[in-house]
Backbone as JSON Lines, residues from 0, in Angstrom:
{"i":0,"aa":"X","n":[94.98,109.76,105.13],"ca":[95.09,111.21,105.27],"c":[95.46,111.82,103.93]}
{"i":1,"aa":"X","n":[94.6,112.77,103.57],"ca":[94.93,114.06,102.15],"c":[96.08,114.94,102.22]}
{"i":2,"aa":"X","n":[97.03,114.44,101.71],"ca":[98.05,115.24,101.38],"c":[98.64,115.4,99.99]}
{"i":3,"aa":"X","n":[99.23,116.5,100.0],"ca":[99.84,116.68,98.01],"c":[101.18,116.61,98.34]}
{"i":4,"aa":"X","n":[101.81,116.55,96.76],"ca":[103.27,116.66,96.85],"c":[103.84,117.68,96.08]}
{"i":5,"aa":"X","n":[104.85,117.73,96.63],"ca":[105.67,119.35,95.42],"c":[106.37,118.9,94.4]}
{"i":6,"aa":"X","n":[106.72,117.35,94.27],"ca":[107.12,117.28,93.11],"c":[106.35,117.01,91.64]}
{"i":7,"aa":"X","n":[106.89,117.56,90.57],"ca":[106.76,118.09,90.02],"c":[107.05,116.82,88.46]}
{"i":8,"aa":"X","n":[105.92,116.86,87.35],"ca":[106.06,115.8,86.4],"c":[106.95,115.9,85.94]}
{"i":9,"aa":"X","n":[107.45,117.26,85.55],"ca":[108.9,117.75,84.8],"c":[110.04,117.55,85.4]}
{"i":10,"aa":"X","n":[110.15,117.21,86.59],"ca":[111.91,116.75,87.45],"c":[111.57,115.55,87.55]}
{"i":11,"aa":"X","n":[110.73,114.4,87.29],"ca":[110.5,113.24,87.2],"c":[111.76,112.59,86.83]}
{"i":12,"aa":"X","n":[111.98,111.84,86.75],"ca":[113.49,110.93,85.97],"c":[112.92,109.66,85.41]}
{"i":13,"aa":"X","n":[111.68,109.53,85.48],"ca":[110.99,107.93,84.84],"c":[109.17,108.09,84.82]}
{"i":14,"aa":"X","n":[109.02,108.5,83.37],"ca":[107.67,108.3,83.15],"c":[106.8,107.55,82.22]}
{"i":15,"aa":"X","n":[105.96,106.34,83.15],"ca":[105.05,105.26,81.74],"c":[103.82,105.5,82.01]}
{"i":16,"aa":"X","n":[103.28,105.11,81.07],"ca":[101.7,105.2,81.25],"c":[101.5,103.28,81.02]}
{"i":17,"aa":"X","n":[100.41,103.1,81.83],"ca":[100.35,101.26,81.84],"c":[98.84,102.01,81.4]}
{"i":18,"aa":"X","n":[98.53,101.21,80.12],"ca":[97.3,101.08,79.84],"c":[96.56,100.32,80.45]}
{"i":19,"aa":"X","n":[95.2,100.44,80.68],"ca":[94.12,99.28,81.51],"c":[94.5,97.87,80.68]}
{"i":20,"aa":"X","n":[94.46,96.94,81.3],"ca":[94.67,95.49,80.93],"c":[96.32,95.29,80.63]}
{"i":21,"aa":"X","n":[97.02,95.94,81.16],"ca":[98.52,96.41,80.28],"c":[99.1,96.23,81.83]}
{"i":22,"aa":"X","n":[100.81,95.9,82.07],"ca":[101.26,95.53,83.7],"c":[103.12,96.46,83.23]}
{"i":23,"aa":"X","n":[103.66,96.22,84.52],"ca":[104.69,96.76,84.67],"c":[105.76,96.08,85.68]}
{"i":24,"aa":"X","n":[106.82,96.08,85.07],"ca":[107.56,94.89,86.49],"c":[108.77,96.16,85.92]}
{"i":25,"aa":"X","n":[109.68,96.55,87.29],"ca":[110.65,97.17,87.22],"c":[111.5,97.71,88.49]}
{"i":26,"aa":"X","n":[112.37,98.23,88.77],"ca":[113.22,98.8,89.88],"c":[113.03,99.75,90.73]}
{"i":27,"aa":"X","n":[112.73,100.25,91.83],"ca":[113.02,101.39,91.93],"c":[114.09,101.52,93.34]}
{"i":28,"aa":"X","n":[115.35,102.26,93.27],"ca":[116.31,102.41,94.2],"c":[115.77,102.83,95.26]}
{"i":29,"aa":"X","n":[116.4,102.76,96.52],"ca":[116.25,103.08,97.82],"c":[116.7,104.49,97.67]}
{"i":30,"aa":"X","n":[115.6,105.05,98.27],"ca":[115.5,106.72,98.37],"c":[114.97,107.32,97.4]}
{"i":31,"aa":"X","n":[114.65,106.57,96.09],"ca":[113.44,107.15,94.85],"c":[112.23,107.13,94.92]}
{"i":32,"aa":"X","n":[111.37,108.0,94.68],"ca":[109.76,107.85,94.8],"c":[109.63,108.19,94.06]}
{"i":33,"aa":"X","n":[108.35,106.77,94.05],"ca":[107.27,105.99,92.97],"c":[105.58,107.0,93.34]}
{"i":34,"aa":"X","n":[105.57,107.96,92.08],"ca":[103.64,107.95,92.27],"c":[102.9,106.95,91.24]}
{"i":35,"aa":"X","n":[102.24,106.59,91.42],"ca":[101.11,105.89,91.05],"c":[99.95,106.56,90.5]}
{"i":36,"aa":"X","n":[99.54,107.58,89.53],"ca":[98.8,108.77,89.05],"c":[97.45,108.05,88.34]}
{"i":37,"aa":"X","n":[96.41,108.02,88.88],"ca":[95.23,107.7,88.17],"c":[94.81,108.38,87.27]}
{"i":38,"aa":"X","n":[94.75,108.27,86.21],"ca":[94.71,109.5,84.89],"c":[93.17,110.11,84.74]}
{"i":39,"aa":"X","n":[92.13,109.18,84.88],"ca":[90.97,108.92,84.71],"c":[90.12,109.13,85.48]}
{"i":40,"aa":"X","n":[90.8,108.2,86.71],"ca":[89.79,108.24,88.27],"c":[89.36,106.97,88.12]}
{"i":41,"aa":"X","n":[89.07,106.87,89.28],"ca":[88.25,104.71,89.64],"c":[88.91,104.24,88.74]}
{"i":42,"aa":"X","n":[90.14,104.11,88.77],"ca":[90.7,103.14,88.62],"c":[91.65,102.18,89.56]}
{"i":43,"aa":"X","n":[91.58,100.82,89.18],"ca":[92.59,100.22,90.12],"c":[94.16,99.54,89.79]}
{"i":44,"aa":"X","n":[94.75,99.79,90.77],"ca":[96.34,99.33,90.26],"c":[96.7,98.22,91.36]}
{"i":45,"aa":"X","n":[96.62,96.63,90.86],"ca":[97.15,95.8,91.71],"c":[98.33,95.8,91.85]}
{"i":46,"aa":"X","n":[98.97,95.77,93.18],"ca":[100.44,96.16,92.88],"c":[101.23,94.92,93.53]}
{"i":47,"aa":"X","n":[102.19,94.56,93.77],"ca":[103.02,93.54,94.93],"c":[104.73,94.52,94.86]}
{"i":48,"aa":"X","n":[105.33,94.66,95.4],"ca":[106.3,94.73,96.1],"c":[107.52,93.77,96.88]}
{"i":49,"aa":"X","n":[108.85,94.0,96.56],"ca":[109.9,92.76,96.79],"c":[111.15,93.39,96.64]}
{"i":50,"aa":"X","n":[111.62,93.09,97.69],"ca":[113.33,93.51,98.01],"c":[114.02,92.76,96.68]}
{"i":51,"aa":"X","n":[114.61,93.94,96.18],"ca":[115.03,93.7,94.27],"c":[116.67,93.01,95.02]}
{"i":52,"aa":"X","n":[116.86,92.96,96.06],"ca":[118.29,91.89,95.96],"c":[117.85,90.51,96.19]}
{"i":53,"aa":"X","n":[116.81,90.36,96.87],"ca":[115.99,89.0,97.51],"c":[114.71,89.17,97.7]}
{"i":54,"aa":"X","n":[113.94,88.53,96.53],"ca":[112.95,88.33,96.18],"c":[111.93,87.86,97.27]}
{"i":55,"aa":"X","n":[112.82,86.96,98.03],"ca":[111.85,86.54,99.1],"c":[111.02,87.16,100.19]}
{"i":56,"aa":"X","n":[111.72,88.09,100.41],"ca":[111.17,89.42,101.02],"c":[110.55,89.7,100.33]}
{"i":57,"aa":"X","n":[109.07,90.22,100.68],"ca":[108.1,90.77,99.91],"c":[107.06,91.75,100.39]}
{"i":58,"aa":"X","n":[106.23,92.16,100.13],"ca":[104.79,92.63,101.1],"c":[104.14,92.03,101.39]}
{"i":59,"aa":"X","n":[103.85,92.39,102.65],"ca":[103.34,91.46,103.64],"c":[101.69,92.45,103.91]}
{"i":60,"aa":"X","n":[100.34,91.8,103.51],"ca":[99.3,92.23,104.2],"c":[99.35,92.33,105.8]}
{"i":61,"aa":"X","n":[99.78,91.06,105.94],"ca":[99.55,91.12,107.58],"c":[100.21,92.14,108.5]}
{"i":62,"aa":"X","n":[101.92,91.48,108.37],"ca":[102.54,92.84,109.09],"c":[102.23,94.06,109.14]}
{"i":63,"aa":"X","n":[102.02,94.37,107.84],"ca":[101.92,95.61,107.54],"c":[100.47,96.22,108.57]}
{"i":64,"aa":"X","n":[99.15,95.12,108.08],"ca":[98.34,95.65,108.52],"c":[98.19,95.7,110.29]}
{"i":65,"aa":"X","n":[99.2,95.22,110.9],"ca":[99.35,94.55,112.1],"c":[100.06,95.93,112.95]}
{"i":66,"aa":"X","n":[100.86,95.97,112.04],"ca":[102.02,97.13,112.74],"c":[101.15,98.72,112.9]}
{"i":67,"aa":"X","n":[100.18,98.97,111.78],"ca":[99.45,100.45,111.5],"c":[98.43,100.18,112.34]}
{"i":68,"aa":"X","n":[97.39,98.92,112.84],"ca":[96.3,99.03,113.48],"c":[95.09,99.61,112.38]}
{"i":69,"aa":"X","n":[95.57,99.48,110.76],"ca":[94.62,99.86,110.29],"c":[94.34,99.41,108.86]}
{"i":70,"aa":"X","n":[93.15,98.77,108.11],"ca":[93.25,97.94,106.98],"c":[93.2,98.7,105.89]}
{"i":71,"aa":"X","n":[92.78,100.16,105.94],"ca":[93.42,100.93,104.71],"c":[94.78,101.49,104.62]}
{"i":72,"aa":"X","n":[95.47,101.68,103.58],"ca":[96.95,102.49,103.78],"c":[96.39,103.97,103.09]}
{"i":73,"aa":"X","n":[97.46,104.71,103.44],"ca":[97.49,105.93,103.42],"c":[98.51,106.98,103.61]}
{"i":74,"aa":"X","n":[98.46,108.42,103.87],"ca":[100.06,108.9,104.16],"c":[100.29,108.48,105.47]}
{"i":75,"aa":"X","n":[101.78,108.22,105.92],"ca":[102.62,107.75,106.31],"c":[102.47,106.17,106.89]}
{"i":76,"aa":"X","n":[101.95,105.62,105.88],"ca":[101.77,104.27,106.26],"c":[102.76,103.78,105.61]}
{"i":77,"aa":"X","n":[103.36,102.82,106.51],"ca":[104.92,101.63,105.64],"c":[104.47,99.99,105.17]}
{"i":78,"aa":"X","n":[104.81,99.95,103.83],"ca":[104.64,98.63,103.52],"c":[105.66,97.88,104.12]}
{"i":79,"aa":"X","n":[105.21,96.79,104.81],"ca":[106.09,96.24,105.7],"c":[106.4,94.75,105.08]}
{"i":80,"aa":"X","n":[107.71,94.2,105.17],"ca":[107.47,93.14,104.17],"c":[107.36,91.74,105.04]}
{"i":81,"aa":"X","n":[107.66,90.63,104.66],"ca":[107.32,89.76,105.46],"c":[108.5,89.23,106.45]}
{"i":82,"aa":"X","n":[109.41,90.07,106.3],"ca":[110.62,89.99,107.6],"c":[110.31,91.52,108.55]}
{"i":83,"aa":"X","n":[109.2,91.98,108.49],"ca":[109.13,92.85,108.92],"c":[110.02,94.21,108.82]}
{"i":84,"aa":"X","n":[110.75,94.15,107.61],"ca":[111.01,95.77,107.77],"c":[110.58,96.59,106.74]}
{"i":85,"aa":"X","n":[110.45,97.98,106.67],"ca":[109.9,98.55,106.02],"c":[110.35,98.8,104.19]}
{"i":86,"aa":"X","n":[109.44,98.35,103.52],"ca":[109.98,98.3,101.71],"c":[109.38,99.7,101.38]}
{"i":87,"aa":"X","n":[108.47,100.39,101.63],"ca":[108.18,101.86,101.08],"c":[107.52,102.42,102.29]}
{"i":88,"aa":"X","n":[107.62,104.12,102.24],"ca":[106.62,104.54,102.72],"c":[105.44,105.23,102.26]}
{"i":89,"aa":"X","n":[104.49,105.75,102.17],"ca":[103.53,106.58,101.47],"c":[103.82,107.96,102.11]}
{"i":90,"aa":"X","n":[104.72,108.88,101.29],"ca":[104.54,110.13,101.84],"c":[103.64,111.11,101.51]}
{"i":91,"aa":"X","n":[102.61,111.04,100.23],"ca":[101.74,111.73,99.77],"c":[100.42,110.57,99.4]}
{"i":92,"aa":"X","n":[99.35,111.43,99.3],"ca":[97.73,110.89,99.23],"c":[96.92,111.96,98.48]}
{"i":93,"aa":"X","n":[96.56,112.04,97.31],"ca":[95.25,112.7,97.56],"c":[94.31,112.06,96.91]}
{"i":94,"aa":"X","n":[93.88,110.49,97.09],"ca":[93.04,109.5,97.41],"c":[92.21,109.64,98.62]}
{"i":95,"aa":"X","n":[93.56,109.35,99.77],"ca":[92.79,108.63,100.87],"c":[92.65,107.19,101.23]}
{"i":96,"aa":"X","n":[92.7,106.51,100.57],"ca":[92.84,105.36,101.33],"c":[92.76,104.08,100.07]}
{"i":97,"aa":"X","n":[93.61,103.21,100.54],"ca":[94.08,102.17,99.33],"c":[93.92,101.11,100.09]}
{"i":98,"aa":"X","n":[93.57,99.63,99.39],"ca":[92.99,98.75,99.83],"c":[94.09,97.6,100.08]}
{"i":99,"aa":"X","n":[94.1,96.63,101.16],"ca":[95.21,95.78,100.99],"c":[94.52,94.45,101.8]}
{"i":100,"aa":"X","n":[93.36,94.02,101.51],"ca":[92.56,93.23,101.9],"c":[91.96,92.46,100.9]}
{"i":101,"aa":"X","n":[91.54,92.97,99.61],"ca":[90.43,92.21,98.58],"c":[91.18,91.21,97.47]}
{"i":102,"aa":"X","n":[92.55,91.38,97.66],"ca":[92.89,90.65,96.68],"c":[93.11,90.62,95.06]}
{"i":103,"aa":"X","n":[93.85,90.12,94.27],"ca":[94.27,90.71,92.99],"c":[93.04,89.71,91.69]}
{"i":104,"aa":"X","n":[92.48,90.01,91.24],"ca":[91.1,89.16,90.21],"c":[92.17,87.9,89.52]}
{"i":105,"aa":"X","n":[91.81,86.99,89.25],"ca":[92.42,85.7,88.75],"c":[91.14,85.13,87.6]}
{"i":106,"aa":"X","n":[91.99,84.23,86.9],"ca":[90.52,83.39,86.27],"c":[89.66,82.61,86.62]}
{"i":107,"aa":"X","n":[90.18,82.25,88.14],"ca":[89.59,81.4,89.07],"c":[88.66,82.03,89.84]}
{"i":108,"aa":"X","n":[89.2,83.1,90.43],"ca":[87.89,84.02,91.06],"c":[87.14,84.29,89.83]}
{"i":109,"aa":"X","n":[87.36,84.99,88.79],"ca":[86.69,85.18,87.57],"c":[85.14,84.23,87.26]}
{"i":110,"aa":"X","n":[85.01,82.89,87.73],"ca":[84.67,82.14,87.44],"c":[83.97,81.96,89.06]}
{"i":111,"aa":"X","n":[84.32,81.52,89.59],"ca":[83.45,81.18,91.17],"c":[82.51,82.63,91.27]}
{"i":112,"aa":"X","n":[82.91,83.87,91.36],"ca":[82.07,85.35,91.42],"c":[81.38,85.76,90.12]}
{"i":113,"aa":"X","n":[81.17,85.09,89.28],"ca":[80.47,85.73,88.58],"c":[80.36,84.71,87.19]}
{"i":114,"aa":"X","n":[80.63,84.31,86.51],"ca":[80.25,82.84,86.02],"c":[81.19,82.12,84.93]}
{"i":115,"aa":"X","n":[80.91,80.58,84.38],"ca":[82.0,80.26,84.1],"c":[82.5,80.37,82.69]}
{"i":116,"aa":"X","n":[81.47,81.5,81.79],"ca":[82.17,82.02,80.5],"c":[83.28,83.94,80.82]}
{"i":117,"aa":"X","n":[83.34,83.59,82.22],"ca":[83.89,84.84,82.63],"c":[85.06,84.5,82.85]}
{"i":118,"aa":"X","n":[86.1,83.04,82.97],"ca":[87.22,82.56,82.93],"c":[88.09,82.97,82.36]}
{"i":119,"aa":"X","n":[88.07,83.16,81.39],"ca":[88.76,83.44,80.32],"c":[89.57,84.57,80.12]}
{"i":120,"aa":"X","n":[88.09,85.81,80.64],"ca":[88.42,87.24,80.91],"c":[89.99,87.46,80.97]}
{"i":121,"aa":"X","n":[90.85,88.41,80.47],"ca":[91.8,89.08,81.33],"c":[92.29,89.48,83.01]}
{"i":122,"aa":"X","n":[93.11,89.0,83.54],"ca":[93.26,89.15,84.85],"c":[94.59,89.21,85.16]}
{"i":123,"aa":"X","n":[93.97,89.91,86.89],"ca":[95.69,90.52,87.02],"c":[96.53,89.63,87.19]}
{"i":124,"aa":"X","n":[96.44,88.95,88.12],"ca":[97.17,87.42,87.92],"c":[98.03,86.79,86.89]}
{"i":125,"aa":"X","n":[97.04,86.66,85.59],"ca":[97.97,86.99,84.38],"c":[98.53,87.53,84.2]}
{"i":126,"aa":"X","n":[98.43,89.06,84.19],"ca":[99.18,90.22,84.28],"c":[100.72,89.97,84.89]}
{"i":127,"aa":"X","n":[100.36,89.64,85.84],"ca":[102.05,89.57,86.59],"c":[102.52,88.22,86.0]}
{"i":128,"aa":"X","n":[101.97,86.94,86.05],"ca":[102.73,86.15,85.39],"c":[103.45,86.32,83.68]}
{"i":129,"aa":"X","n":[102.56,87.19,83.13],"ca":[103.44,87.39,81.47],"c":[104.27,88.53,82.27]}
{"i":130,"aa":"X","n":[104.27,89.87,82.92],"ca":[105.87,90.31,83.42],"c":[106.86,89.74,83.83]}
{"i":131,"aa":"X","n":[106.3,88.63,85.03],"ca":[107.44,87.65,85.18],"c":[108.37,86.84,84.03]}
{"i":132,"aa":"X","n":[107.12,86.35,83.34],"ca":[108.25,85.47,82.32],"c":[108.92,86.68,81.15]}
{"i":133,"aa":"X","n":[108.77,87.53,81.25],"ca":[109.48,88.8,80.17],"c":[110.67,89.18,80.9]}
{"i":134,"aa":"X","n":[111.14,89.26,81.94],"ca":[111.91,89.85,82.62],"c":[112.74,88.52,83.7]}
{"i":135,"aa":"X","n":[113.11,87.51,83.08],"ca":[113.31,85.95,84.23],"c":[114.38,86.36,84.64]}
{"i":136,"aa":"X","n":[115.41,87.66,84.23],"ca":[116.74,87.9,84.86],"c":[116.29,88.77,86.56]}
{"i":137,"aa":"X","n":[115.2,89.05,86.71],"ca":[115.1,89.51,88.19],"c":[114.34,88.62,89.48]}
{"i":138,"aa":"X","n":[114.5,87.23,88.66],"ca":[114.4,86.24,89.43],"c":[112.94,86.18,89.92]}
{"i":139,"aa":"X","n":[112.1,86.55,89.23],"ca":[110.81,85.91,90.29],"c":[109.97,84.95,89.73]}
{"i":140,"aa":"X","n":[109.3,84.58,90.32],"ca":[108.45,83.37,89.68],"c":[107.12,82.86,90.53]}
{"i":141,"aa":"X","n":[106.48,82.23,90.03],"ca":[104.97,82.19,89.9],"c":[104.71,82.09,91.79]}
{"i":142,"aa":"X","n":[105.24,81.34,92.31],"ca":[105.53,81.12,93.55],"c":[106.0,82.72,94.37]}
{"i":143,"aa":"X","n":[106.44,83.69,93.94],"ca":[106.38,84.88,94.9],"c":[105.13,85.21,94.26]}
{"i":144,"aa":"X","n":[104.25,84.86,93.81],"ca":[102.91,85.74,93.78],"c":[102.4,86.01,95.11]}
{"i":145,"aa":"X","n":[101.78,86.72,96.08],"ca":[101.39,86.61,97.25],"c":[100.2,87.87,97.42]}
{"i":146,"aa":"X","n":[99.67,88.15,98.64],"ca":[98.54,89.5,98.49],"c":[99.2,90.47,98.24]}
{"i":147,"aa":"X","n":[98.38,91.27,97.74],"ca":[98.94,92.63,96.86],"c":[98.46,93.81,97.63]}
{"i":148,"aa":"X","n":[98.62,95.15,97.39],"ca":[98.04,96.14,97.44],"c":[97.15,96.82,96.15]}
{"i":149,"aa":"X","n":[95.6,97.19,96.58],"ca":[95.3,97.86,95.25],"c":[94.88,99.12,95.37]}
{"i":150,"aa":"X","n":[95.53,99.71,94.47],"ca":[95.2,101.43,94.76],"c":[94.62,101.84,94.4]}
{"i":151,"aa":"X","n":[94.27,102.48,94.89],"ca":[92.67,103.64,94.31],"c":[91.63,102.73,94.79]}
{"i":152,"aa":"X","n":[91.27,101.61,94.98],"ca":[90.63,100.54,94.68],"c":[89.46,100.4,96.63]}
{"i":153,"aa":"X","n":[88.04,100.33,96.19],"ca":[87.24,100.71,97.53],"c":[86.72,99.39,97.81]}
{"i":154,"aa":"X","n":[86.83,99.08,99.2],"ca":[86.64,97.56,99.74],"c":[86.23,97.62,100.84]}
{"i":155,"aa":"X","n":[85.27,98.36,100.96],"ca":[84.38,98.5,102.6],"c":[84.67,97.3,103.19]}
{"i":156,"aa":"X","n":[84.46,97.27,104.64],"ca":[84.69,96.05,105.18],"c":[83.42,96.25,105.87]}
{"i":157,"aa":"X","n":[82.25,95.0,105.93],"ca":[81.17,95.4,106.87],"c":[81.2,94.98,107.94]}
{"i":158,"aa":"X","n":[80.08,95.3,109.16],"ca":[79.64,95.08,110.21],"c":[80.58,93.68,111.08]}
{"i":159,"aa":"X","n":[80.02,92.84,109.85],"ca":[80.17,91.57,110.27],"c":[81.4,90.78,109.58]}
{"i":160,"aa":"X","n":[82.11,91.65,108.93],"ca":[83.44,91.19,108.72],"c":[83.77,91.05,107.3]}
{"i":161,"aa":"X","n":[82.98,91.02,106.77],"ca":[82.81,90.7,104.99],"c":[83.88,91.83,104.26]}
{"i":162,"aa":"X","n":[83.87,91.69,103.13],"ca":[84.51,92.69,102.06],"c":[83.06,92.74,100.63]}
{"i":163,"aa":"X","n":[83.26,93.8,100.52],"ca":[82.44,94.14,99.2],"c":[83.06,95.26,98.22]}
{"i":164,"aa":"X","n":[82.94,94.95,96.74],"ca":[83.75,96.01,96.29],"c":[82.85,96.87,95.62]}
{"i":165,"aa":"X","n":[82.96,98.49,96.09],"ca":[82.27,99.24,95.61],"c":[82.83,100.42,94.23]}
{"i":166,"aa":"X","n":[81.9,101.32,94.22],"ca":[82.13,102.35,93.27],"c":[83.76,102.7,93.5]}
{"i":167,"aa":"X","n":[84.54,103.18,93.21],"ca":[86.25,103.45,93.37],"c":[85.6,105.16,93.87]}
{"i":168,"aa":"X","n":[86.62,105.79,95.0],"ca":[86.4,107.1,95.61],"c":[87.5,107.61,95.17]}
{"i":169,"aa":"X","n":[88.42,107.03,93.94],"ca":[89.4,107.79,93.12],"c":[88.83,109.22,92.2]}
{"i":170,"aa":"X","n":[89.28,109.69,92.06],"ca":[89.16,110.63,90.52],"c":[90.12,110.76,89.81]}
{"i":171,"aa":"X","n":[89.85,111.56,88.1],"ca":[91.19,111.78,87.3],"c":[92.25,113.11,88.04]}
{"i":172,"aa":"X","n":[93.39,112.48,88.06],"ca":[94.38,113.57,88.49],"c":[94.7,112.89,90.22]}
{"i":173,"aa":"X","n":[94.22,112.15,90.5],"ca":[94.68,111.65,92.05],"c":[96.09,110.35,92.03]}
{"i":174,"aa":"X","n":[96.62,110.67,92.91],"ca":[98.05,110.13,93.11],"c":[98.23,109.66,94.92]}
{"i":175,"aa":"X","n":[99.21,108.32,94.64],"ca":[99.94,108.23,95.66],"c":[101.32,108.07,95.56]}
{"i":176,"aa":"X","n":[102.11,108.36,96.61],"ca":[103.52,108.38,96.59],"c":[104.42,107.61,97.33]}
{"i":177,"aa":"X","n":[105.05,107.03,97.24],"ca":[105.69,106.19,98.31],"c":[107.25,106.4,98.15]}
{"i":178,"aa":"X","n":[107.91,106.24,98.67],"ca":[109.58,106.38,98.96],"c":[110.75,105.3,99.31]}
{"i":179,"aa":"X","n":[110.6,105.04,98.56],"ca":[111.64,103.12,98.82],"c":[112.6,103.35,99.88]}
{"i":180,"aa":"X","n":[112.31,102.58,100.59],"ca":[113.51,102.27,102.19],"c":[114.31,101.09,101.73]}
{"i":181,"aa":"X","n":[114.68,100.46,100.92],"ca":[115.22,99.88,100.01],"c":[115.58,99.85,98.43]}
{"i":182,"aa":"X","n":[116.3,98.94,97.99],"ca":[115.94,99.02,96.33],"c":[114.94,97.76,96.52]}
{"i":183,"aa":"X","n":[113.43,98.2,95.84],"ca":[112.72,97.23,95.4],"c":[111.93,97.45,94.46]}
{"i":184,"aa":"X","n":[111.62,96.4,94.15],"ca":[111.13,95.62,92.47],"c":[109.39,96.04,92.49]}
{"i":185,"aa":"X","n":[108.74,96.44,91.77],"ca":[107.21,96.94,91.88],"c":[106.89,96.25,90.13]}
{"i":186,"aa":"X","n":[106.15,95.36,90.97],"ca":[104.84,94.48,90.07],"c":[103.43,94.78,89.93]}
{"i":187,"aa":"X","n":[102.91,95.89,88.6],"ca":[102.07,96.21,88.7],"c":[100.98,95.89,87.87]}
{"i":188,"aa":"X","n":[99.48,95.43,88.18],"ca":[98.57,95.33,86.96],"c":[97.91,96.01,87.02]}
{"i":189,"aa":"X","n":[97.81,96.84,85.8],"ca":[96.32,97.7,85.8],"c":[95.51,97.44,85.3]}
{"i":190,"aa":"X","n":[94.42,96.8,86.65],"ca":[93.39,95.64,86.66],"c":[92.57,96.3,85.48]}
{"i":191,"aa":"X","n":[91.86,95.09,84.88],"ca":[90.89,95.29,83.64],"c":[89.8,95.02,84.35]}
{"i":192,"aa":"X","n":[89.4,94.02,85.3],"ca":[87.73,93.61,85.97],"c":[87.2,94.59,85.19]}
{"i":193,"aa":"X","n":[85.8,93.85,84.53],"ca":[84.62,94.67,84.19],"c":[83.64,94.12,84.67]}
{"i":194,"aa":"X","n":[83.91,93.05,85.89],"ca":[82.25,92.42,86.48],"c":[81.88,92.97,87.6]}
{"i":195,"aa":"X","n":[83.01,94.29,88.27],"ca":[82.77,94.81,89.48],"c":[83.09,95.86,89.39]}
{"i":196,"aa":"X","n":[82.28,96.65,90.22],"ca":[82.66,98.21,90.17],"c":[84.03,98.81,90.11]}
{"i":197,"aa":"X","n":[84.93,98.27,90.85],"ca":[86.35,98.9,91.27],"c":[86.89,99.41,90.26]}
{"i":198,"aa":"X","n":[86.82,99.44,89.13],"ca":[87.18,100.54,87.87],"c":[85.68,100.75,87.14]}
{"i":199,"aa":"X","n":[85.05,100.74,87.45],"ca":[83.37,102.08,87.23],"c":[83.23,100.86,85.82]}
{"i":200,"aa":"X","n":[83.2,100.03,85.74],"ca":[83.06,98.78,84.5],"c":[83.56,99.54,83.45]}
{"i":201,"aa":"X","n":[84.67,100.45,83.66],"ca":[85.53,100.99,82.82],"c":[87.11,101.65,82.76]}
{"i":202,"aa":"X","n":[87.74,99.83,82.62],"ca":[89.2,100.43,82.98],"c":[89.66,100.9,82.53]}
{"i":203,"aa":"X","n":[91.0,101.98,83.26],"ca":[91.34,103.27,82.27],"c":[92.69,103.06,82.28]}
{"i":204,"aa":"X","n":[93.9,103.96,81.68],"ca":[95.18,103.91,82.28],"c":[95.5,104.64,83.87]}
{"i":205,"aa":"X","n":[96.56,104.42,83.73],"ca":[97.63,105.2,84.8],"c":[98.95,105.53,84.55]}
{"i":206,"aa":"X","n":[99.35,105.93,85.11],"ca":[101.05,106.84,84.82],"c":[101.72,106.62,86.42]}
{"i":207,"aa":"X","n":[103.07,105.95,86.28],"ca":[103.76,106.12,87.05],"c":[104.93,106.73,86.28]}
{"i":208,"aa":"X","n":[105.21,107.74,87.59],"ca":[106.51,108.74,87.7],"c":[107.63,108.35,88.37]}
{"i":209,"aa":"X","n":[108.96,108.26,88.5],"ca":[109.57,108.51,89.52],"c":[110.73,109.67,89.78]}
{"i":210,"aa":"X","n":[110.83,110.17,91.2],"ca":[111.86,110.91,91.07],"c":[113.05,110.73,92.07]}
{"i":211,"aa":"X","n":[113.83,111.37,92.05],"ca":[115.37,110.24,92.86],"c":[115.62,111.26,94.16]}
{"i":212,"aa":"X","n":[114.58,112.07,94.0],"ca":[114.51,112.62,95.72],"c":[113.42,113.59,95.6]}
């Protein structure tokens, strides 16, 4: 569902821009909201999510997708973690719908989808493992990697059950918002893929904001 928000870049209290191929590992307190601002448009932001006192808690595809009855997220959809309680909510959209089915690009998929001088490529996968080892005081490690959410990011599901990734139905200036029901930790890559549409074979930045109400 299309909705905007009233807050505002200037009462922000935390603003980065993650360049395409560029990641982000950091905090955000219970009761602060995180937007996620596509600067460009079609772009995608692999994200994962984790209760910043216990890592083990994390986002959960399934629950999550289990509890909504629905495989895109959107406004008022809750990332649900894998003890089942809620780590964010999405209180604003003007996307429409974010993907939590296709999975985050690796060098391994890199290589099985599309061929094997494509290994090498940049991937998000990487991405989160060099945040992890930059930051080893918030405890995570290669082992909480798990499915992600990707935003902005278009993953029709067909007829017969498949996933395909198409053109991104993002534009420049579109945002989502979410609202921590906890303090948790947000692991983000802003995917580089250039062998598939999901950033238009041209990844761009993004800007996350946050504000403390």
């Amino acid at each position: 569902m299309l909705t905007t928000s009233e807050r505002t870049p200037e009462t922000a209290v935390f603003r980065k821009t993650i360049d395409s191929g560029d990641y982000y590992l950091g905090r955000i307190k219970q009761g602060q909201t995180l937007r996620i601002l596509d600067l460009e448009g079609n772009q995608a932001a692999d994200t994962l999510f984790y209760n910043a006192e216990d890592p083990q808690e994390r986002y959960s595809a399934q629950d999550t997708v289990q509890a909504q009855q629905a495989v895109y997220l959107t406004t008022g959809s809750r990332l649900l973690s894998n003890r089942q309680r809620p780590l964010l909510e999405i209180v604003a959209d003007t996307c429409g719908r974010h993907d939590t089915l296709g999975g985050a690009c690796a060098t391994e998929s890199n290589t099985v989808r599309y061929d094997l001088e494509k290994r090498c490529m940049h991937a998000c996968r990487d991405s989160w493992m060099l945040a992890i080892a930059e930051q080893p005081e918030l405890g995570l490690t290669k082992a909480d990697i798990g499915h992600n959410i990707n935003f902005f990011m278009n993953v029709p599901v067909t007829p017969e059950g498949g996933l395909t990734f198409e053109d991104g139905i993002s534009g420049a200036g579109k945002y989502v918002e979410m609202t921590a029901c906890m303090d948790v930790l947000v692991l983000l890559s802003n995917c580089p893929q250039l062998n598939n549409p999901c950033n238009g074979y041209n990844p761009t930045p993004v800007e996350l904001l946050v504000w403390d109400h």
